[in-house]
N, C-alpha and C positions, 0 to 999 in steps of 0.2 A: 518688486517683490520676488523673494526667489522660490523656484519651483522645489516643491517637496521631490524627495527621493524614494526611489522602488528600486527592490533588487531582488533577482530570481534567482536558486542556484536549482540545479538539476546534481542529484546524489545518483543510488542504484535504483533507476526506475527505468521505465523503455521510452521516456521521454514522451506518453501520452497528455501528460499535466500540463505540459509546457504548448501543448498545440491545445487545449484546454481555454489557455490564455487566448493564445488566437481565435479562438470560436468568439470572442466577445466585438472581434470585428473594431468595427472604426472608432469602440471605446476604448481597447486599452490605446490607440494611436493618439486622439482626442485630447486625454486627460492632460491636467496641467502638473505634468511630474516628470522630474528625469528621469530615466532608467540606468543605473550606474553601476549593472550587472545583468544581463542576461544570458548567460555561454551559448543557449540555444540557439539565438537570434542574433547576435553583437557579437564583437570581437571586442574584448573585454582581456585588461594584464589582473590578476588576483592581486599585484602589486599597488595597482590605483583602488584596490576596494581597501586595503592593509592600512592606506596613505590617510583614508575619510577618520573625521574625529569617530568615538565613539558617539552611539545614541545620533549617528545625523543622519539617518535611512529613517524616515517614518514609519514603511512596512519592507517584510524582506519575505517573500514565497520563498520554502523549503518543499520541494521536491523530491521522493527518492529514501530511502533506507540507508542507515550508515552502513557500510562493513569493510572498510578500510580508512588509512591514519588520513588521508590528504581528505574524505567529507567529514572525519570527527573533528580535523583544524576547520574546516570550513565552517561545518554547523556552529561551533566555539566562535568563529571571528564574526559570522552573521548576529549570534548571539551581543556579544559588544556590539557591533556597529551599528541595531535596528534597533527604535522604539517597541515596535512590535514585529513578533516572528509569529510566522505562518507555518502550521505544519499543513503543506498541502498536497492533498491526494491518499490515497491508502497504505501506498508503502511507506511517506512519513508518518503515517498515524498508529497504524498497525504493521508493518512492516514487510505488509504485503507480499507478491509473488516471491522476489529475492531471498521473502524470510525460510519459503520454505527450504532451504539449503543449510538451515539449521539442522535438519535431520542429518546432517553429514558434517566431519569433519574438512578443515582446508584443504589436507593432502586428498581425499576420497574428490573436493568439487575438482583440483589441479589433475586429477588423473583421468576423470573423464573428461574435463572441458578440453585435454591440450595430448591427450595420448587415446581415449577409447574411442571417441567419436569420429562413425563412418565416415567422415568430411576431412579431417584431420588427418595431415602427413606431417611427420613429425620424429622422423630418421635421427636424430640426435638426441632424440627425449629430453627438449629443452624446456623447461619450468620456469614459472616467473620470479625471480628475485628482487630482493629489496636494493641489492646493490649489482650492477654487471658492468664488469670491464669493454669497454667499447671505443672503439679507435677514437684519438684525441682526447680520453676521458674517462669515466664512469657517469654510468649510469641510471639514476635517481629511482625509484618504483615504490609509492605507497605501501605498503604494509598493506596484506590483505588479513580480516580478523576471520577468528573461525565464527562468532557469532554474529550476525545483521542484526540489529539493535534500529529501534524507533527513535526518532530526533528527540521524544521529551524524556527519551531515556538517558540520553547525552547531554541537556543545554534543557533548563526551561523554558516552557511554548505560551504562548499567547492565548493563541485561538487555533483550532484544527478544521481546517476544511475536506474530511474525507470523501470518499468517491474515485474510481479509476474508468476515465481520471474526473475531477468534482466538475459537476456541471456547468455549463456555462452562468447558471444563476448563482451560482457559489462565486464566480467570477466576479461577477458587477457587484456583488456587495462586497466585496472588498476593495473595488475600483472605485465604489462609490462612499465605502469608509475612509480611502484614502483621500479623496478629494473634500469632504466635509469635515473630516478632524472628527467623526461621534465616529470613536473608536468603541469597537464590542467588550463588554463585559471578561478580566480577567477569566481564562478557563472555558469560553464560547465553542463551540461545537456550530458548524454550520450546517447541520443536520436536522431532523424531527426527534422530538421523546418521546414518541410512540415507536411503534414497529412499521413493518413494510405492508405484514396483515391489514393494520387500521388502515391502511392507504389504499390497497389494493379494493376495486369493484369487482373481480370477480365471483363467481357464486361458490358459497362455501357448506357442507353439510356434513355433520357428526357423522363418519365413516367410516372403518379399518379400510386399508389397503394390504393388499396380500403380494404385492411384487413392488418393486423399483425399476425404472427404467432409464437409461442413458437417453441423453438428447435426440438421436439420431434414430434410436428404436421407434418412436411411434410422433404420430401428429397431433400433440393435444389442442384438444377443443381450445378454443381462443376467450371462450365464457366459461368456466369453472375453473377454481384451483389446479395450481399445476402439482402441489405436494399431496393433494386428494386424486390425481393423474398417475399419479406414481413417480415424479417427478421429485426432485430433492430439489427443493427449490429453500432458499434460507430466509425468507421472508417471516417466519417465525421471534426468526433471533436476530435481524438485525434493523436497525433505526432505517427512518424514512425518509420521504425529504428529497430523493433522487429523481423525481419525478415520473417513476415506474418506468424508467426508459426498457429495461430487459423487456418487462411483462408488458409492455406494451407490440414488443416483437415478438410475443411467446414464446419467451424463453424466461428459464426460472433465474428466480435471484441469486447472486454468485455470494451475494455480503459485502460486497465492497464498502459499503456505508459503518460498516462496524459494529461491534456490540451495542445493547440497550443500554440506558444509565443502570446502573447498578451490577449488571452482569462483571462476570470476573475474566468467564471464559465464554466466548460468542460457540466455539465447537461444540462444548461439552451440553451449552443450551442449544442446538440444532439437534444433537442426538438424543437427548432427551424427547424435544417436539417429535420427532421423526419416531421413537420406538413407540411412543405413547398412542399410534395410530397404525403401527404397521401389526399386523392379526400373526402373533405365530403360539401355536397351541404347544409345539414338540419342541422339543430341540433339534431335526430336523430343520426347521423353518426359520430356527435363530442363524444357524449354520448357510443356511439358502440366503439370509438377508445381509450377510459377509461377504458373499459370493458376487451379489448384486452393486456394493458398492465397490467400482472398480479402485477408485483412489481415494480410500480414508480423507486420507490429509490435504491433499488436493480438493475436495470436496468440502468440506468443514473448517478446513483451517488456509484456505488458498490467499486470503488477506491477512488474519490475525494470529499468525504462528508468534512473533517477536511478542504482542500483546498479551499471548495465554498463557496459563497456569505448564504448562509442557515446556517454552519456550525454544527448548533447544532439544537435540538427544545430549545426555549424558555424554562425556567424553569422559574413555575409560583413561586410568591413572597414566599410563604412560603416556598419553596425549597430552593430558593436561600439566603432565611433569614438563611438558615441551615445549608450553608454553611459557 
């Protein structure tokens, strides 16, 4: 009987998803499947994945945000080659940390990552090209896009296992769908349809709060809400299901799990939740509660910038003439 096939690719992500996998231990080793792609773990040519028929990968993990041509070919050839594709983790669902680089054009990310940063020497102001002369040849380089784009924005998904990175119980059931063939529902979400609220035991009370506070400011109580603490915790606006690992360390929820069904934009409902209880009488205090959040976008949209109504900043015409 021949073993079913799995394949993993790792796109723009920090490679958390992929150790994700390995959290599940002597199950994914166990299973009766090949692995006929993993670049994380295996030495692996993209040539022998190009060579498989279409449709003979059972399931294929998507890792990682697009924003260059060689993961938009990939997410396309995983697309053909898998029964089911996996958008897995947050940056393929939302587009997670990488997305926030939407607020910047290519040339603005190429001038800080490779000329302004303290770390960087860089004496010939070399930039990355798509093509560069290089002894015995040239030199091949993806195309980097200005926009990081979500994989079902690129290729239709399956099912979406969000979480950074999705927990290890997100693992097994799909280690355990791929071994029984009772594949999940067109369109599944490995998440809860409630919020992080419903999930949460801590103790909650109809309260304004009059300040915000960063992480590192104060000690919250370990039994009451951390967004009634003065905490920006986004447990409000985002699905459950992660098994409260944050709030279990006392620390507020970042979002990683994603918007609710229905939400359009998971930011735009966090800052709603959030003004709806924060007490400001003046305009003063509206002013003071700006002051308080140090990084807007960071804070609210630190997983689902590719997924919101904002997506990107504007790129003004010459930019986009350049494109």
């Amino acid at each position: 009987m021949a073993k079913l096939k799995l394949a993993s690719y790792w796109a723009a992500s920090c490679g958390g998803c992929d150790i994700a996998v390995l959290d599940s231990n002597e199950k994914v080793l166990g299973m009766l499947a090949d692995t006929v792609l993993w670049p994380f773990a295996l030495d692996f040519k993209y040539r022998h994945l190009e060579a498989l028929p279409d449709q003979s990968i059972e399931v294929a993990l998507f890792s990682g945000a697009i924003r260059t041509s060689e993961q938009w070919h990939h997410a396309r050839l995983l697309r053909d080659k898998a029964r089911i594709l996996v958008a897995f983790g947050s940056c393929a669902c939302f587009g997670g940390v990488p997305a926030l680089a939407n607020l910047h054009c290519r040339e603005e990310v190429f001038q800080r990552l490779y000329w302004e940063t303290p770390s960087t020497a860089n004496p010939w102001a070399t930039f990355p090209q798509t093509r560069t002369p290089v002894a015995g040849g040239e030199l091949d380089l993806p195309e980097f896009y200005d926009t990081v784009l979500t994989l079902d924005q690129v290729v239709p998904v399956d099912c979406s296992a969000p979480g950074c990175p999705p927990p290890p119980e997100s693992v097994l059931r799909i280690l355990e769908m791929l071994e029984t063939g009772a594949f999940f529902p067109p369109g599944s979400v490995l998440a809860s349809d409630k919020s992080l609220c419903d999930e949460c035991q801590r103790v909650r009370q109809e309260k304004k709060i009059t300040r915000l506070y960063r992480v590192h400011e104060i000690m919250p109580d370990p039994q009451t809400c951390l967004l009634e603490q003065g905490l920006i915790c986004l447990g409000p606006a985002t699905r459950g299901g992660c098994g409260l690992r944050c709030l279990k360390a006392n620390m507020p929820c970042r979002g990683c799990f994603g918007p609710l069904p229905g939400v359009i934009d998971q930011g735009a409902k966090m800052l709603s939740a959030l003004t709806s209880i924060y007490e400001a009488k003046e305009d003063d205090d509206l002013a003071r509660l700006l002051t308080e959040v140090a990084d807007p976008a960071g804070s609210f949209y630190r997983f689902g910038m590719s997924r919101s109504l904002l997506q990107r900043r504007r790129l003004e015409p010459m930019e986009a003439a350049a494109r």
